[in-house]
N, C-alpha and C positions, 0 to 999 in steps of 0.2 A: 444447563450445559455451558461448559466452559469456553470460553474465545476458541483456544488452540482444538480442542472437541469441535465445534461446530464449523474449525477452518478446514480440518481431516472431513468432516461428512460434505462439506463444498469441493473438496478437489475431486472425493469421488464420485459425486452426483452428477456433477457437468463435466466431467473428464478433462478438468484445465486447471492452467495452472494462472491463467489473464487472470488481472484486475485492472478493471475499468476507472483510469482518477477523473474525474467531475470537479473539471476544472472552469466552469463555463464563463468564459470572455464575451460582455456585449460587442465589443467589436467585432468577434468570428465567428456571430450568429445569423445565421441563412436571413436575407433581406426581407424573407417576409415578418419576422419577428420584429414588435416592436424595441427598441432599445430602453428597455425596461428592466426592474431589479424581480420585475413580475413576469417576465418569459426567462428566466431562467429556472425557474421552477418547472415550466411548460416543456422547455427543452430540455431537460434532464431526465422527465418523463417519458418521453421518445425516448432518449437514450437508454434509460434504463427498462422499459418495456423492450428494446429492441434488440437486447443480450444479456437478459437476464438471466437464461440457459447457458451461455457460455462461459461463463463466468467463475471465481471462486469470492470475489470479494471486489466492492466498493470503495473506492476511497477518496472522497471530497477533500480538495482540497482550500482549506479556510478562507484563506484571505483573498480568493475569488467571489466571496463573500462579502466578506467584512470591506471591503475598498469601496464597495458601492450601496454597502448598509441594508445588506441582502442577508443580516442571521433568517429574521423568518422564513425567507425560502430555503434556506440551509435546515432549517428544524424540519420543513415541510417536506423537503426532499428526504431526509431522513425517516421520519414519519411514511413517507409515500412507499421505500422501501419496503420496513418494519413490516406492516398492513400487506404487501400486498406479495413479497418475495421474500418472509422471514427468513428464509434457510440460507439466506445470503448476507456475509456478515458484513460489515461495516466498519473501514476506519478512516477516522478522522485525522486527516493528516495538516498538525498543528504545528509541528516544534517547537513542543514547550519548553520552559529551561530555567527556572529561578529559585529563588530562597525558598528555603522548607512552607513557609504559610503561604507565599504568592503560590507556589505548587498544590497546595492544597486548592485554591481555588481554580486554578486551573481544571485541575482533576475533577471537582466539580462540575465547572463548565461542560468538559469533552463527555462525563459519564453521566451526569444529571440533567443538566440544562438541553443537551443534546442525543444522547441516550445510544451515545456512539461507543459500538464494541471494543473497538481497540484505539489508538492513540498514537501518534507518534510524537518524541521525547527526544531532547539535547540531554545528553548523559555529563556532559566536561564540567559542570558545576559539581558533581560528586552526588554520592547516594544518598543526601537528606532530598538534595531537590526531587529525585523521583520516587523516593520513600511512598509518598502522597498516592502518585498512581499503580503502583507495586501490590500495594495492599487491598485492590480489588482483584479480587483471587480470580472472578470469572471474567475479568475484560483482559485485554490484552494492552502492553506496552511494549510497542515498537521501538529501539533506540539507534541513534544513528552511530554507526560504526566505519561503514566507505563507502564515503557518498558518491555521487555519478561525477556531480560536476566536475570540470575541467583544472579550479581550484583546490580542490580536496585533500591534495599534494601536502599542502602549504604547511599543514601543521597534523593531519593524519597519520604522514610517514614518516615525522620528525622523529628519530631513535630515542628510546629511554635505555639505558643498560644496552642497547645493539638491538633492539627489538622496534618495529613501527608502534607510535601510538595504538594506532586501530588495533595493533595485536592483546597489545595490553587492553583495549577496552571491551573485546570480545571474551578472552576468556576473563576476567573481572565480572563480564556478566553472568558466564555460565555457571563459574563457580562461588559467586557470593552474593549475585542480585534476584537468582531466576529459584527465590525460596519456593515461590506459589506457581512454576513452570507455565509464566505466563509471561515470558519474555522474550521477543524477535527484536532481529538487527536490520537495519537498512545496509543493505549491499551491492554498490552498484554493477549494471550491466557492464557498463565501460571498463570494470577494471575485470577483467575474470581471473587473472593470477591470484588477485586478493582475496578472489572470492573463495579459488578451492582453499589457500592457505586457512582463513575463519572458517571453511565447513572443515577442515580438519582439526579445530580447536575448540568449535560448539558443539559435535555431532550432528542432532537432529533437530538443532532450532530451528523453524520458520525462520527465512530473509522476504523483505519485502524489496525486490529488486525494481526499480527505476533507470532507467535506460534508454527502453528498447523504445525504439521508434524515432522522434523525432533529436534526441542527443545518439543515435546512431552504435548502441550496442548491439554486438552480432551475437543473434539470437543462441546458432548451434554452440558455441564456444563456451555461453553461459550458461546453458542451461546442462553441457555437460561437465561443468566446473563446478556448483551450486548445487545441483538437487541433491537427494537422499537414497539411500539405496533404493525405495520403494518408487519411484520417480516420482517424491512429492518434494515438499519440503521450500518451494518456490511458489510468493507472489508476484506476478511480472507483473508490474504497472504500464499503460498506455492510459497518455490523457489527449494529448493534440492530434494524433497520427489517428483515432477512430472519433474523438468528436468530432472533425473537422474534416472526416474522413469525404464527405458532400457538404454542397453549400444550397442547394436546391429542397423543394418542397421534398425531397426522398431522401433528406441527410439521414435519416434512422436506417432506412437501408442500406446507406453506404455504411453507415458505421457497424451496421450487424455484420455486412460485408468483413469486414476490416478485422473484426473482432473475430471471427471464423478461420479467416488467413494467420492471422496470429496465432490463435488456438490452436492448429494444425501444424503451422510451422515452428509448434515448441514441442507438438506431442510428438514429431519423427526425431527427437533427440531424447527423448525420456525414458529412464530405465525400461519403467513397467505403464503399461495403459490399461484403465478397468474394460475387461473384454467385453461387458454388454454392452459398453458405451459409443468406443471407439469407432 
């Protein structure tokens, strides 16, 4: 089964359009966890036992990892998934971005060494650098097109011809990178103008949307700017606002909390809700 197949049997199995990022900070870990590169495996466990039904999709992100030399909890955690809530997919949120061969090992990395479904990709080096992860027809390649942050202005909206970059790099993808239909945009919550303009230039690609919660995207506005006629078509990302949702022995219920309220307050704005679910 394909990445964008197995992203379609997630949104309709748990009726959402959340993804949870597994961003784990020893700093913002309830006091009774050691400050270890070894409770963050333990925490993420919690977290992810504790909304794994709400869910459409995972997405760790790396270099919460890698700062403190935590790949192996990163493999493990991903492993822990795989084993235990296959039908929930996984992306590793990298931003990868170089020369055709460094690409290639990249690509390796996020699909071999990790065994991560989909990826996310810096597109502005051009199509040899993501040639590499293109070419696995069943994982997915997320690329960033308009991003949340506050900077994104700087060189995003600069005009080509009278056009914003990001416009040019969304339909560039739709029409000459997305050969194996295995290609999403990152689009953030913050900007919803941008957002309806790329879903009127992609159609039906997945966005993986980062926003909501803690940089303050309003949830109605985006999610009825972005989705697809069928009310899919959106991964909302939440990483600080549900992991950190409790700091007590009950963080996992606060964060299933959280993730619930979320869930709910994206599904009264969506086209369509599967009726046995809702």
């Amino acid at each position: 089964m394909s990445f964008i197949e197995n992203l379609k049997k997630s949104w309709q199995q748990n009726n959402s359009l959340v993804c949870v990022g597994l961003d784990p900070d020893l700093s913002r870990l309830p006091s009774h966890f050691e400050k270890t590169a070894d409770s963050i495996l333990a925490f993420n466990k919690e977290i992810i036992d504790a909304t794994h039904d709400l869910v459409c999709a995972y997405k760790p992100q790396i270099a919460y990892f890698a700062a403190i030399s935590a790949e192996k909890q990163l493999e493990q955690t991903i492993d822990y998934i795989k084993l235990n809530y296959p039908q929930i997919p996984i992306i590793l949120d990298a931003k990868r971005g170089d020369i055709g061969s460094t690409a290639e090992m990249y690509a390796t990395e996020a699909f071999s060494r990790y065994n991560a479904d989909a990826v996310t990709i810096n597109p502005y080096m051009g199509y040899d650098s993501a040639e590499p992860f293109l070419r696995y027809k069943d994982r997915g390649v997320v690329l960033l097109c308009r991003t949340s942050n506050s900077g994104a202005g700087d060189i995003q909206d600069l005009l080509v011809d009278g056009v914003p970059i990001y416009e040019h790099v969304a339909k560039l993808i739709t029409e000459k990178w997305n050969i194996n239909n295995n290609c999403l945009l990152v689009v953030g919550a913050t900007w919803p103008d941008q957002m309806s303009k790329i879903r009127s230039i992609v159609g039906d690609m997945p966005f993986l949307v980062p926003g909501v919660g803690a940089q303050g995207g309003d949830v109605g506005t985006m999610v009825k700017a972005g989705q697809t006629n069928d009310g899919t078509g959106l991964i909302i990302s939440s990483s600080r606002a549900i992991l950190y949702a409790g700091n007590g022995v009950d963080f996992a219920t606060a964060a299933r909390a959280e993730t619930i309220s979320l869930r709910d307050t994206i599904n009264q704005f969506r086209n369509v809700i599967s009726p046995s679910l809702s």
